[in-house]
C-alpha atoms as a printed R data frame, in Angstrom:
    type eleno elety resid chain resno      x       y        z
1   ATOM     1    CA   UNK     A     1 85.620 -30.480  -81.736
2   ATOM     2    CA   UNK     A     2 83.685 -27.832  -79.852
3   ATOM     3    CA   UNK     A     3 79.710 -28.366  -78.696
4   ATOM     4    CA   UNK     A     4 78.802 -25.691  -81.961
5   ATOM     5    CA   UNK     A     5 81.081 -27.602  -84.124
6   ATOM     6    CA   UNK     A     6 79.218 -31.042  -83.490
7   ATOM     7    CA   UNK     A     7 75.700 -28.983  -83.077
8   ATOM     8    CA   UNK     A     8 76.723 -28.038  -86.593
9   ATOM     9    CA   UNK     A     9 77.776 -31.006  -87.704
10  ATOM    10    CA   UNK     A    10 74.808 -33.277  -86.504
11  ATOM    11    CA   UNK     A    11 72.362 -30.103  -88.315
12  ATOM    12    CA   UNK     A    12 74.444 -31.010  -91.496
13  ATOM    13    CA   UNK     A    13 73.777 -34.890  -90.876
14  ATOM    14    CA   UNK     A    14 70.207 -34.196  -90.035
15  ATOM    15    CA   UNK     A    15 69.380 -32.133  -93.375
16  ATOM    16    CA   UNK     A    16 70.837 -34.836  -95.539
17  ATOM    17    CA   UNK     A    17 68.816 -37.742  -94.262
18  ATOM    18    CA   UNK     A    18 65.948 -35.584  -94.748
19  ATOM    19    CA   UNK     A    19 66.906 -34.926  -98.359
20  ATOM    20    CA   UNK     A    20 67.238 -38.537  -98.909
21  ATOM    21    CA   UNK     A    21 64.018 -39.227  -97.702
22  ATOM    22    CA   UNK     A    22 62.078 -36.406  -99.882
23  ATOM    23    CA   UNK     A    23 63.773 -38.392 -102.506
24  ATOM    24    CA   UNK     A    24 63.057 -41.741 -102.017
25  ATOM    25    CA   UNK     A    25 60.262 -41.833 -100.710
26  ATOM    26    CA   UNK     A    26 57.383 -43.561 -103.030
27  ATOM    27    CA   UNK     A    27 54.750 -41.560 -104.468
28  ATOM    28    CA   UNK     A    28 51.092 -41.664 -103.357
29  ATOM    29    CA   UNK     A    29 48.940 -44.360 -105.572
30  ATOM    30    CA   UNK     A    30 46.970 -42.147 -107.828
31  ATOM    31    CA   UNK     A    31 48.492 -38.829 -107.586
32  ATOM    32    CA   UNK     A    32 50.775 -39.151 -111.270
33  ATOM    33    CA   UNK     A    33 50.448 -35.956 -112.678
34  ATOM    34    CA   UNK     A    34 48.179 -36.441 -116.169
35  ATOM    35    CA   UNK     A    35 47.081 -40.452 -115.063
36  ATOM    36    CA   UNK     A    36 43.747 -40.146 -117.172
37  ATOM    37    CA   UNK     A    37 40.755 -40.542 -115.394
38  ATOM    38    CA   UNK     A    38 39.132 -44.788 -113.839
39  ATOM    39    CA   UNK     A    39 36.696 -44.873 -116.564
40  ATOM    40    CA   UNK     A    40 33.383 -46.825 -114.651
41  ATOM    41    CA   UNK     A    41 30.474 -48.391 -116.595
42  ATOM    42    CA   UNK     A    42 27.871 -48.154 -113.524
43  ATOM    43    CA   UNK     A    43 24.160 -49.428 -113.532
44  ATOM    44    CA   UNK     A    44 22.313 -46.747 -113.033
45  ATOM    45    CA   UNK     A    45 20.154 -48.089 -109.792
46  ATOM    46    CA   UNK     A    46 23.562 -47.731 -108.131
47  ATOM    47    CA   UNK     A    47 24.127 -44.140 -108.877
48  ATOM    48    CA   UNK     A    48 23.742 -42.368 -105.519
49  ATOM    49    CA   UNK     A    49 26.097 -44.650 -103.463
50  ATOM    50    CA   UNK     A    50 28.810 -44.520 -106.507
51  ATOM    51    CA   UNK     A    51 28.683 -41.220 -106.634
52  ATOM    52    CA   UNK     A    52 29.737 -40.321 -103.392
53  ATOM    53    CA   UNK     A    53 32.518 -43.411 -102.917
54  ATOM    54    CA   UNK     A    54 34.042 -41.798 -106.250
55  ATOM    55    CA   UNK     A    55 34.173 -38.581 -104.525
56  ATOM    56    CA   UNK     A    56 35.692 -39.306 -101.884
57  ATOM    57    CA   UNK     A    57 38.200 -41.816 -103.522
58  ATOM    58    CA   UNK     A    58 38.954 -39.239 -105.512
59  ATOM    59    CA   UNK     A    59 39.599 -36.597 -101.990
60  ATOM    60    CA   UNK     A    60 41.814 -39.109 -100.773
61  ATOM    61    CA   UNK     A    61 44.197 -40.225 -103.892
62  ATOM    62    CA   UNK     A    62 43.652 -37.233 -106.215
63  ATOM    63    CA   UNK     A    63 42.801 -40.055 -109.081
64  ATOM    64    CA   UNK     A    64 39.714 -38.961 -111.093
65  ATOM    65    CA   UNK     A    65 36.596 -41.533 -111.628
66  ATOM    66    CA   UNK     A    66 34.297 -41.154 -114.416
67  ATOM    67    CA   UNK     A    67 31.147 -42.488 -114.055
68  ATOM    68    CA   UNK     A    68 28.742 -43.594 -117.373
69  ATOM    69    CA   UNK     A    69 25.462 -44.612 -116.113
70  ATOM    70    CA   UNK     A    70 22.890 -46.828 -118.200
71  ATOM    71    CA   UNK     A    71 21.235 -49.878 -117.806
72  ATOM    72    CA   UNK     A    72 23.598 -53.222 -116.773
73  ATOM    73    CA   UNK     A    73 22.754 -54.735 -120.489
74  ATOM    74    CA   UNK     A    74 22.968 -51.593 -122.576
75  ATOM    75    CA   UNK     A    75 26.657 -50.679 -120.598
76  ATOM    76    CA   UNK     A    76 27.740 -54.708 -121.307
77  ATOM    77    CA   UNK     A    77 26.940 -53.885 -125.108
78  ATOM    78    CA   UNK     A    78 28.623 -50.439 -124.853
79  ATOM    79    CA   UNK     A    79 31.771 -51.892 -123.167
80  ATOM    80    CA   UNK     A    80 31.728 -54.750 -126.160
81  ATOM    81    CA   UNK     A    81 31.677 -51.839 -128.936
82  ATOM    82    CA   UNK     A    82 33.751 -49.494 -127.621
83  ATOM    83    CA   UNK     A    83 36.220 -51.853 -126.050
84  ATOM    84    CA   UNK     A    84 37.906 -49.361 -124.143
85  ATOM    85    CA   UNK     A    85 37.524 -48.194 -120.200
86  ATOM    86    CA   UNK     A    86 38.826 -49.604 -116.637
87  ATOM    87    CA   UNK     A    87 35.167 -51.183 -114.960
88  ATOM    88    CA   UNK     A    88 31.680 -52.725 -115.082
89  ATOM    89    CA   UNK     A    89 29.373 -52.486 -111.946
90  ATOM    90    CA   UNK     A    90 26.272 -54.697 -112.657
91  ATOM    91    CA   UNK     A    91 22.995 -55.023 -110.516
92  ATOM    92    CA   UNK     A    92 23.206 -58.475 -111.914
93  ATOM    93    CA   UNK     A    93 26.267 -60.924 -111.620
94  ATOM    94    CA   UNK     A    94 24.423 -62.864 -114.856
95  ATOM    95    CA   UNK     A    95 26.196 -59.581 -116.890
96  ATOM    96    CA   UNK     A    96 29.535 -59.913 -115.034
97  ATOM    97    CA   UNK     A    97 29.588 -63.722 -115.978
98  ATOM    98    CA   UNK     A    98 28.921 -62.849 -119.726
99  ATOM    99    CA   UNK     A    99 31.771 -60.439 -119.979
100 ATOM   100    CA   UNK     A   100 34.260 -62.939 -118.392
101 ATOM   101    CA   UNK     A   101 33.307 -65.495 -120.457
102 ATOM   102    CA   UNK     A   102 33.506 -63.300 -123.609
103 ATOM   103    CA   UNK     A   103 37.250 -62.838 -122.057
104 ATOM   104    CA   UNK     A   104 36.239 -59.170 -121.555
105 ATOM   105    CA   UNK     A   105 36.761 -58.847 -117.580
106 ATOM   106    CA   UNK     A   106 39.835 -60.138 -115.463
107 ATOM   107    CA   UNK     A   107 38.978 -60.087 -112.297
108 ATOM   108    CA   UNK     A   108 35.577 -59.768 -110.230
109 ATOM   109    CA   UNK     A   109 35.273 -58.443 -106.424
110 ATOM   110    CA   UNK     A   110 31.083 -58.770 -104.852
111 ATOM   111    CA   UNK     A   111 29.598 -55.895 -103.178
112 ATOM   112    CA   UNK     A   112 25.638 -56.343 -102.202
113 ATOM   113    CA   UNK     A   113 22.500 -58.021 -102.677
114 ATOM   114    CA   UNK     A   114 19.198 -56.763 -104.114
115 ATOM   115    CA   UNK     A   115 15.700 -58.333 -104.423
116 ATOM   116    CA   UNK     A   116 12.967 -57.235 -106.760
117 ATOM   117    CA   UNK     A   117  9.682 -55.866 -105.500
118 ATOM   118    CA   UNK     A   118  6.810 -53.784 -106.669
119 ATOM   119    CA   UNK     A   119  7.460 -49.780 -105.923
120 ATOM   120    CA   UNK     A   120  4.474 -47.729 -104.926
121 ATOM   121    CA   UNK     A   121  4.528 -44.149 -104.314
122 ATOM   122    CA   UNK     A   122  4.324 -43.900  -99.835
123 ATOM   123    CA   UNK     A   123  1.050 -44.367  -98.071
124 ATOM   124    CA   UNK     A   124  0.277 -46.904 -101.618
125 ATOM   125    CA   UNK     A   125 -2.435 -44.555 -102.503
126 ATOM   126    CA   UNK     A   126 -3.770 -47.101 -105.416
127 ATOM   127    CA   UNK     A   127 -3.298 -50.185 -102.493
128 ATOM   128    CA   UNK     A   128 -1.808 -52.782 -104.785
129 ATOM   129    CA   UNK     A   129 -0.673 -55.687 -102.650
130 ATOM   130    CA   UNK     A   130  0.541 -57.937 -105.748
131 ATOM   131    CA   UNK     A   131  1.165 -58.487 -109.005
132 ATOM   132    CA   UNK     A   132 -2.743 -59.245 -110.014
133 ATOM   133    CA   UNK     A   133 -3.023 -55.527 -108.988
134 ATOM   134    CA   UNK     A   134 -0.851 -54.354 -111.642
135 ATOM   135    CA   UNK     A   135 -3.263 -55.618 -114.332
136 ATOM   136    CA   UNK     A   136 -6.201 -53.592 -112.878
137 ATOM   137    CA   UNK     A   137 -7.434 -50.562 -115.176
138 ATOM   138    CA   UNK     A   138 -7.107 -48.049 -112.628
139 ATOM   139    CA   UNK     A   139 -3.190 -48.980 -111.972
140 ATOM   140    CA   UNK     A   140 -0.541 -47.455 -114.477
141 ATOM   141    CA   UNK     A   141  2.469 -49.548 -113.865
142 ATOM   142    CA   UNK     A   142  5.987 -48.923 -115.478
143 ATOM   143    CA   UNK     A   143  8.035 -51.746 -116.375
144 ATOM   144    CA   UNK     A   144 11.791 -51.370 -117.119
145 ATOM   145    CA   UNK     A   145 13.327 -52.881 -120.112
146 ATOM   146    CA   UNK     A   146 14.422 -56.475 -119.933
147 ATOM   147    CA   UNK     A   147 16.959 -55.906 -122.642
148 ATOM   148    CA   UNK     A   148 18.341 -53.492 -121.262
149 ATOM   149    CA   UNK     A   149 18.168 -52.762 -117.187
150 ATOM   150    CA   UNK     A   150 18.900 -55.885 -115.088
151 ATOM   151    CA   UNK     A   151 15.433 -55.588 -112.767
152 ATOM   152    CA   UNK     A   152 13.873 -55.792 -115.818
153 ATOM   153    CA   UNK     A   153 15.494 -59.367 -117.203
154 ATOM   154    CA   UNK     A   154 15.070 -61.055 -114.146
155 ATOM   155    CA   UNK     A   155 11.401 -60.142 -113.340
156 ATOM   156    CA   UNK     A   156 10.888 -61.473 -116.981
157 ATOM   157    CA   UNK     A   157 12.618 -64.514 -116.209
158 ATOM   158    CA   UNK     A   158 10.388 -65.219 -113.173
159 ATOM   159    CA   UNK     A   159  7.244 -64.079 -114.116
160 ATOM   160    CA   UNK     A   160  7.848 -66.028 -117.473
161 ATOM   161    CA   UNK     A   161  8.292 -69.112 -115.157
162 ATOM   162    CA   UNK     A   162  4.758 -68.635 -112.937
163 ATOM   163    CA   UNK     A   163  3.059 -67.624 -116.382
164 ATOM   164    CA   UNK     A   164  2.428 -63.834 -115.334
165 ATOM   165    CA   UNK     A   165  4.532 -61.571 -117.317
166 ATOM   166    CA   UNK     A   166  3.052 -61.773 -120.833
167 ATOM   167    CA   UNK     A   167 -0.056 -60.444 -119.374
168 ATOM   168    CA   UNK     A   168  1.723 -58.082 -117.228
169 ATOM   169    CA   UNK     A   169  3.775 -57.143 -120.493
170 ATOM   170    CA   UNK     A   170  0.685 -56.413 -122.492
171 ATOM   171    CA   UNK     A   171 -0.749 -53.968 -119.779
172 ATOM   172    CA   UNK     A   172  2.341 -52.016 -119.319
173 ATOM   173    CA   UNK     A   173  1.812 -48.685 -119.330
174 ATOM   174    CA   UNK     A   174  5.701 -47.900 -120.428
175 ATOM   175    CA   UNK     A   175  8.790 -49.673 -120.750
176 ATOM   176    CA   UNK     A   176 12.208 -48.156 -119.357
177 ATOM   177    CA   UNK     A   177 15.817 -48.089 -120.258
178 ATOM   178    CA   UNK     A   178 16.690 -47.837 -116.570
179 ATOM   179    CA   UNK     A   179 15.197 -48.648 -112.899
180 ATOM   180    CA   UNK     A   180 15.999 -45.443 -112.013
181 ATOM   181    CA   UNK     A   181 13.581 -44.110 -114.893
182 ATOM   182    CA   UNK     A   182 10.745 -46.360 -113.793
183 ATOM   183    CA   UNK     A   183 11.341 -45.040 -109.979
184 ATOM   184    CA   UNK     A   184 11.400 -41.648 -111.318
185 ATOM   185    CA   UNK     A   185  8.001 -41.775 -113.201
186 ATOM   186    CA   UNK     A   186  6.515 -43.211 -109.859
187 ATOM   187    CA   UNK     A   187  7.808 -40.721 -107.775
188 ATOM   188    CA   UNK     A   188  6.625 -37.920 -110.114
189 ATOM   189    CA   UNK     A   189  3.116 -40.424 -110.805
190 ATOM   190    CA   UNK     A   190  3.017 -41.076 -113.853
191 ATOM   191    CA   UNK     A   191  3.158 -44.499 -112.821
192 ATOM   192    CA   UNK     A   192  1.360 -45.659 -109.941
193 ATOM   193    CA   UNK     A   193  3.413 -48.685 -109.607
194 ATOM   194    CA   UNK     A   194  6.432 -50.635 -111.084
195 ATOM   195    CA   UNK     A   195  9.076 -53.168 -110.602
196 ATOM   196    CA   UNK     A   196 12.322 -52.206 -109.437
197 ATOM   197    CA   UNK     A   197 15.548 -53.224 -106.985
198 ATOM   198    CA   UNK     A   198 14.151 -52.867 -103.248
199 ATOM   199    CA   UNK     A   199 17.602 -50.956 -102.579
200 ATOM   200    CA   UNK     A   200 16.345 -48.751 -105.396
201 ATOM   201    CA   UNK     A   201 12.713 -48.077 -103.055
202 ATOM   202    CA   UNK     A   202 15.355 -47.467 -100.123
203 ATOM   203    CA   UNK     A   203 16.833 -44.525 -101.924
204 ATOM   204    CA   UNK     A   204 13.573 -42.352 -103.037
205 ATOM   205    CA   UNK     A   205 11.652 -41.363  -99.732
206 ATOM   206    CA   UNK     A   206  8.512 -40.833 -101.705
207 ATOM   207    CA   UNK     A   207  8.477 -44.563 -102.159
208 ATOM   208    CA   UNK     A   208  7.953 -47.720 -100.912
209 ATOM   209    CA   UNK     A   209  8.085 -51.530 -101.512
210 ATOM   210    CA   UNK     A   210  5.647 -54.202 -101.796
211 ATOM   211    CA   UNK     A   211  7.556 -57.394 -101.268
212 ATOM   212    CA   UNK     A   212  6.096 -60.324 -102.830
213 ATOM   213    CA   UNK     A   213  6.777 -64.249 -103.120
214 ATOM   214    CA   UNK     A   214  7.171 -64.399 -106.964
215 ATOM   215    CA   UNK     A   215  9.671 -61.906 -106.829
216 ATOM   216    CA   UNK     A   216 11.755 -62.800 -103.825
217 ATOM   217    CA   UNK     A   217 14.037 -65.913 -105.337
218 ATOM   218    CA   UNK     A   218 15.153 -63.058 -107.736
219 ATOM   219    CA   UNK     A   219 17.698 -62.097 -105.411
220 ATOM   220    CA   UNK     A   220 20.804 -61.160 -107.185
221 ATOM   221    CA   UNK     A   221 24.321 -59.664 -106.644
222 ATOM   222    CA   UNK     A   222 25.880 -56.741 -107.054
223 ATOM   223    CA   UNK     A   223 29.623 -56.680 -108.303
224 ATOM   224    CA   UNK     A   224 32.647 -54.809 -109.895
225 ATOM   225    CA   UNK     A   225 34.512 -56.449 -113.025
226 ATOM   226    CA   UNK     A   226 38.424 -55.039 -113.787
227 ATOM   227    CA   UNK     A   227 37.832 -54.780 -117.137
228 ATOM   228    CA   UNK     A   228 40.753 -57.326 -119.668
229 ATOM   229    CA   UNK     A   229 41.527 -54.361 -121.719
230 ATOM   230    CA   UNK     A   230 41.734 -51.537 -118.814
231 ATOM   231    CA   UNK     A   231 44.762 -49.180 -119.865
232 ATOM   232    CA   UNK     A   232 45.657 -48.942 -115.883
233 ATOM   233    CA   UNK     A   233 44.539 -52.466 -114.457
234 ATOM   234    CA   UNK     A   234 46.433 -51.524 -111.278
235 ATOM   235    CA   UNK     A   235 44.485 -48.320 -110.256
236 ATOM   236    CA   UNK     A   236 41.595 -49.792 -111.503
237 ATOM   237    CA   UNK     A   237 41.931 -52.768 -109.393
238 ATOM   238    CA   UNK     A   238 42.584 -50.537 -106.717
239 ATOM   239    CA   UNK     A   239 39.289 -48.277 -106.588
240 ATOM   240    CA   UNK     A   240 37.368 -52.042 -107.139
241 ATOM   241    CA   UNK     A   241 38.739 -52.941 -104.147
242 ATOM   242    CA   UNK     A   242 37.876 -49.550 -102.222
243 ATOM   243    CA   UNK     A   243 34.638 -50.418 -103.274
244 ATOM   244    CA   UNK     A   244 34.753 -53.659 -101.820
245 ATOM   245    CA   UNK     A   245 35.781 -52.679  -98.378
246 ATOM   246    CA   UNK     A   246 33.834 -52.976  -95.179
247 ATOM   247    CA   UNK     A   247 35.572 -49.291  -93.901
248 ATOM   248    CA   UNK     A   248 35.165 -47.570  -97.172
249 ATOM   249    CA   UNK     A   249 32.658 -48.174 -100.007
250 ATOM   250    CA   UNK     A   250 30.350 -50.866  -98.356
251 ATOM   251    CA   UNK     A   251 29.452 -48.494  -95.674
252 ATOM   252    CA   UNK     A   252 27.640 -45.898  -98.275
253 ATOM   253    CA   UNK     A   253 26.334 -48.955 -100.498
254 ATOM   254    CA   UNK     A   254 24.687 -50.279  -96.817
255 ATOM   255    CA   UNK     A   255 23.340 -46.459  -96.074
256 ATOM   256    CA   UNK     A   256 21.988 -46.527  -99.988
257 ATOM   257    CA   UNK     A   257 19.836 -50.163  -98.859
258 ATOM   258    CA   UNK     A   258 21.664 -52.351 -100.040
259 ATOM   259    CA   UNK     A   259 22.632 -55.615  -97.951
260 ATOM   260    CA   UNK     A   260 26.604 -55.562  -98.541
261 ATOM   261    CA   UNK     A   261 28.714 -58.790  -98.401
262 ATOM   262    CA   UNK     A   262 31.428 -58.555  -95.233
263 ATOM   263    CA   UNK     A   263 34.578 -57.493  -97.196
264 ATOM   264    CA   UNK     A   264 37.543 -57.007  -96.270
265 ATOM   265    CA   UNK     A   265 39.387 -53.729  -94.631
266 ATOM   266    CA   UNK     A   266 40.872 -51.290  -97.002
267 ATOM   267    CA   UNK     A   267 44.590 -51.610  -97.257
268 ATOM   268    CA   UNK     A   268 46.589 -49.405  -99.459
């Protein structure tokens, strides 16, 4: 065989293998053509970071996340009514534990902590210092729901214990769905102060926190439940887990103020 027969046979050879290999080889997690979209109940306090670890989830896989925002108690009920989507991020692992034990999320992977503190618009123009502030008559503090936003439950719970929040309660200016509504009306005053996540504070720069002691056991954490009756448990198990991870989502959750648990490296 001549040097142009085997240069053409080896060519042959060469195209064939590479034909196998376009065949065989596996498609890219996420990239089915028509896979509906990760459908993510998301407190809304965790918004910003979410936002942006969906996007670029969704640069790197071509899957699609959608995002439903509300407070961790109103999502829990919405989750329970409409019994359908793929995964429940709570500011509060008290909501996770509810839905697993009402069978209603598989599996659960921690992100962060958060702490509650009293939010003040920056320079604290009205110079509260604690919660006996909140009660004065020049101070219009915004509270956030406790049935329905997670900051909002567990400053109840501890200000119930020390005596503090029916009075606090009473002089309420306003009660919100979400802490990023009570943030918002402090940030635009219409509040002077409020209760909210200090990861929260960390996000608005025209705000800051005023840390104090009968708030600071209410450390909680922040996780992400695969939801029991998730359609896709698989990719939705997967974009959990890209949450979780100390090269991917942690990173932007840190950046947002939140103190992130180690986690593990992203694997595919």
């Amino acid at each position: 065989m001549s040097a142009g027969q085997k240069l053409f046979v080896l060519s042959v050879f060469a195209a064939g293998v590479l034909a196998v290999l376009l065949v065989v080889r596996p498609r890219q997690p996420g990239r089915a053509a028509g896979q509906p979209p990760l459908i993510v109940y998301c407190a809304a306090g965790l918004k910003p970071p979410v936002e942006r670890v969906a996007a670029e989830y969704e640069r790197a896989y071509g899957a699609r996340v959608q995002l439903q925002y509300g407070g961790s108690g109103t999502l829990l009920s919405n989750l329970r009514v409409a019994g359908m989507g793929d995964l429940f991020l709570a500011a509060d692992m008290s909501y996770l534990d509810t839905a697993r034990s009402n069978r209603l999320v598989a599996e659960v992977i921690p992100l962060a902590r958060l702490t509650p503190v009293i939010a003040v618009r920056k320079g604290n123009p009205r110079q509260v210092r604690g919660l006996a502030d909140l009660l004065r008559s020049d101070v219009a503090a915004a509270l956030a729901n406790p049935d329905a936003a997670a900051v909002g439950r567990i400053c109840r719970q501890l200000l119930e214990r020390s005596g503090q929040w029916a009075g606090l309660a009473k002089r309420a200016k306003v009660f919100k769905p979400t802490v990023a509504d009570v943030a918002n009306d402090i940030k635009l005053g219409t509040a002077d102060a409020g209760l909210i996540w200090d990861a929260t504070v960390a996000q608005y720069p025209e705000l800051e926190a005023v840390r104090v002691e009968a708030l600071a056991s209410g450390e909680q954490l922040v996780a992400v439940g695969v939801l029991s009756f998730s359609r896709q448990p698989a990719a939705a198990l997967r974009f959990a887990r890209y949450l979780g991870a100390r090269d991917k989502g942690l990173p932007e959750l840190k950046r947002a103020g939140y103190r992130t648990v180690e986690g593990g490296e992203w694997m595919e």
